[in-house]
N, C-alpha and C positions, 0 to 999 in steps of 0.2 A: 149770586147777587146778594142773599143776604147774608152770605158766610162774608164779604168784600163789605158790607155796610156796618158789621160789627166790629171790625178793622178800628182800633185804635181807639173804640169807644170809652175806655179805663181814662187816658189821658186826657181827650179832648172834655170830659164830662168835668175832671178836677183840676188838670194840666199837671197832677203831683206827679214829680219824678221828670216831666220833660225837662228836655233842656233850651235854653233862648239862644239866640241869632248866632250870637258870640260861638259858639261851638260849633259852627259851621266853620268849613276852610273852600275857599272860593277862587279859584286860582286860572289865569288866562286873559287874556287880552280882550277888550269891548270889541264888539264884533265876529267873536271865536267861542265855538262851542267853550262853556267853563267845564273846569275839573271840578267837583264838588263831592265833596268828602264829610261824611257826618263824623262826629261823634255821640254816639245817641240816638235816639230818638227824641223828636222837639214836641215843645208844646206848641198848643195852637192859638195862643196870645197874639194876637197882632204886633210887627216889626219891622220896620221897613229902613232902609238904609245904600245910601248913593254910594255905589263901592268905586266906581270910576266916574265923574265930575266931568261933563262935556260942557263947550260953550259954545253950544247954539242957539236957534231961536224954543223957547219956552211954548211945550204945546197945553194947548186947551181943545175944551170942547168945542167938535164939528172939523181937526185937523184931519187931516188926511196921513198915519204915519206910514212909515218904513221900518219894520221891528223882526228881532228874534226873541224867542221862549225858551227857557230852561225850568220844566216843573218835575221837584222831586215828589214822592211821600215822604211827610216825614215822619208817621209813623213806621213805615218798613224800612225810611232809607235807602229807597230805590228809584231808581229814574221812571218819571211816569211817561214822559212827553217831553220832544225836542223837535223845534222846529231847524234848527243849524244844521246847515249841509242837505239841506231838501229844495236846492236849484235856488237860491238866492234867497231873499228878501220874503216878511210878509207884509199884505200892505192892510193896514185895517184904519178904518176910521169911524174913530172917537163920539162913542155916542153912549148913551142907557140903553143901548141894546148890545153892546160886548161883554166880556166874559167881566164879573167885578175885578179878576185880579190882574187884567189889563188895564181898565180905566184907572186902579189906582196907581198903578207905575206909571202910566203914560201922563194922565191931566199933572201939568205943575211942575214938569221935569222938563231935561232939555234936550234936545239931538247931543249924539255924544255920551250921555249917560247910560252908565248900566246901573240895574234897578233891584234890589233885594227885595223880595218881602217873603214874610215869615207868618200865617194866617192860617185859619180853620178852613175845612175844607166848604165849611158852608158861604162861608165869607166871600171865598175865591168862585165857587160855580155855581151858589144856591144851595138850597134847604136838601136835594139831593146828593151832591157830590159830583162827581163826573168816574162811575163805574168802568164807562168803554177807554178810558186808560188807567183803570187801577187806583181810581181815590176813592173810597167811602166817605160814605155821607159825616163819621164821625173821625176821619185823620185828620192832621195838621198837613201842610200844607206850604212847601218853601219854590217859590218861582224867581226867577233872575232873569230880569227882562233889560236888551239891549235896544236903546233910541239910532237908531242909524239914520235917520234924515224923514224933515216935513216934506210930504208930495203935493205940488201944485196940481189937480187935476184940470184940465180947459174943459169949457162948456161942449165946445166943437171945434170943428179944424182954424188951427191959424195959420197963415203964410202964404205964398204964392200962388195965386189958381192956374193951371196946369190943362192942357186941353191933352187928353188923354189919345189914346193909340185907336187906331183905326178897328183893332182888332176887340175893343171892348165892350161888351154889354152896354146897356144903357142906365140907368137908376131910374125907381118909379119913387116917387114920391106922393106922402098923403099929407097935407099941412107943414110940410117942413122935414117933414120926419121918414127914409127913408124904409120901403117896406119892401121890395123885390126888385130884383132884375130883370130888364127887358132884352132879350136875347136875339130879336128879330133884323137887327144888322151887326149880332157878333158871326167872327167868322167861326168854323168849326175847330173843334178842340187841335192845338198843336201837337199834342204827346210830350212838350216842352216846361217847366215852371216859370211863367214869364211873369211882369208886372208892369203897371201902368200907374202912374202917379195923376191925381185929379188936382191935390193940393199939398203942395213939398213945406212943409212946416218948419218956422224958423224958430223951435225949440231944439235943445238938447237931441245929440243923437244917440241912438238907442244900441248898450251894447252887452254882449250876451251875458247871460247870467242875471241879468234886472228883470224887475215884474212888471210887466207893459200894463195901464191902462187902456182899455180902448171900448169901442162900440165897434159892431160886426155883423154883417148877415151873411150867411153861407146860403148857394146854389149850386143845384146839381145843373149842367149844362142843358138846358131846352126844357128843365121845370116849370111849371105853373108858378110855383110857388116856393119860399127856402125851407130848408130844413133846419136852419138853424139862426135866430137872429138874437139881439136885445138892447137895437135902437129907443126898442118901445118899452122896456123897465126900465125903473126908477135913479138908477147907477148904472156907470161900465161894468164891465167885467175885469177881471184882471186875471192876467197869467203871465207865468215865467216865461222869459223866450231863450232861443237857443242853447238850452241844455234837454229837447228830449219832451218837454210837459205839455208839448202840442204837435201837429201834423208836423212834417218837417219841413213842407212850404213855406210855413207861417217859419220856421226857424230859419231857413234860409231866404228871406225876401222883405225880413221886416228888420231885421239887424244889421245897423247900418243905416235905417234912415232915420228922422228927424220927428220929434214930438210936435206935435201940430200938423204932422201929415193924413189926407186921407187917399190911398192906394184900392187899386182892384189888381187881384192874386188868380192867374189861372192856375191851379195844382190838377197834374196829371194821378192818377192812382197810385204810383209809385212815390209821389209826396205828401200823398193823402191820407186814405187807412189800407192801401195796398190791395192786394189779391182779395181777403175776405170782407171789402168792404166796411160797411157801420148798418147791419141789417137792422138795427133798432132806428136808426134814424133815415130808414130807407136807401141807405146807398150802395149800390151795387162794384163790387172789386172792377168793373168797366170804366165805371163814371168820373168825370171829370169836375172838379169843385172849383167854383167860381167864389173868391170873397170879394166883399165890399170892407174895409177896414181904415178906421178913425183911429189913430195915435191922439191919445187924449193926456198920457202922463207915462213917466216912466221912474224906476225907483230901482 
């Protein structure tokens, strides 16, 4: 840690000898990992620069985006961090709690743009750096950020209400907000992956390889209680769907439907976490996972 925190300290402290923006070679298509090619090592003088010119809508603060990252060192001239090719899209929104050198490629720019900038490393993560990928506290600093699309997030389900399958749990509800499942006229587990629509949303339909928005509580069949929810935090959650970055119920029973939907998911073990279970989260390689699941946005 501190051999990585003296890293580039000669430059950043005078910037004499780096080299500016210009000396980068930046090659690839908006939306495609870039080829990035130094010559030199840069200073860590602030630089920012629209290498591809989108014309979409202008985000600001409190958007919801849809983005990839490219962060090199530019003291070593090494790739630090790459989001592209990690199952789609990420989805971040725009506030003074993200990374500085996302808020400043994102606030003011437009979907469509890809985004240079050229910065200390204090600038980009803080007075620290960001060590657990290789930036000392005193490197410069070159990130390439792509705008691929604003997310509409919904509050809750929109569209059609839907009088669900015989065979499904019930919802308990505390003020609105749902907190478990009542299991007491579902039938018992099929051994099948089936699903039931409560509300078929007449948003966008959702297709593989996008980072789903949604709210969720997971049950194990004839629990008390779930093991997994976050109706009740602040935000959805979001994950990629069908490439692999969840059960594989969830991959095959939510691609294909409609934003604004909310489904219940029976996943048998073999669509679940299989033979060894999820012993941290109590579930046994037997058990059968029941979701409750809100399509809130998709990207």
């Amino acid at each position: 840690m501190l051999g990585l925190a003296a890293c580039g300290s000669g430059a950043s402290d005078s910037d004499e000898g780096g080299a500016s923006l210009s000396s980068v070679t930046i090659e690839g298509k908006q939306g495609e990992k870039p080829k990035v090619t130094f010559d030199g090592r840069l200073d860590s003088s602030e630089e920012t620069e629209v290498l591809v010119e989108g014309d979409g809508e202008t985000i600001a603060d409190g958007d919801t985006v849809s983005t990839n990252w490219w962060v090199g060192n530019g003291f070593t001239q090494e790739e630090a961090q790459s989001t592209f090719g990690e199952g789609g899209s990420q989805s971040v929104e725009v506030s003074d709690k993200i990374l500085p050198f996302l808020r400043e490629t994102l606030i003011g720019h437009k979907v469509g743009d890809r985004v240079v900038l050229k910065t200390s490393a204090a600038r980009a993560y803080g007075e620290s750096g960001n060590a657990s990928i290789g930036i000392g506290n005193k490197d410069s600093v070159l990130a390439v950020v792509d705008i691929l699309g604003k997310v509409d997030i919904l509050d809750a389900p929109q569209g059609e209400e839907k009088k669900p399958a015989g065979w499904a749990p019930s919802l308990i509800e505390k003020d609105g907000v749902i907190t478990g499942l009542d299991f007491t006229d579902a039938h018992k587990p099929s051994g099948e992956l089936i699903a039931t629509t409560l509300v078929k949303g007449d948003g966008a339909v959702v297709e593989k390889g996008q980072t789903l928005h949604v709210r969720y509580l997971g049950q194990v069949y004839g629990a008390d209680k779930p093991f997994d929810e976050n109706f009740s935090a602040e935000d959805p959650a979001s994950f990629p769907i069908g490439v692999g970055g969840v059960v594989a119920g969830w991959d095959e029973r939510l691609v294909g439907r409609t934003v604004g939907s909310r489904v219940i998911l029976e996943i048998p073990p073999a669509k679940g976490y299989g033979k060894k279970g999820n012993p941290q989260a109590g579930i046994k390689g037997t058990d059968t996972l029941f979701f409750v699941v809100d399509i809130l946005g998709a990207s």
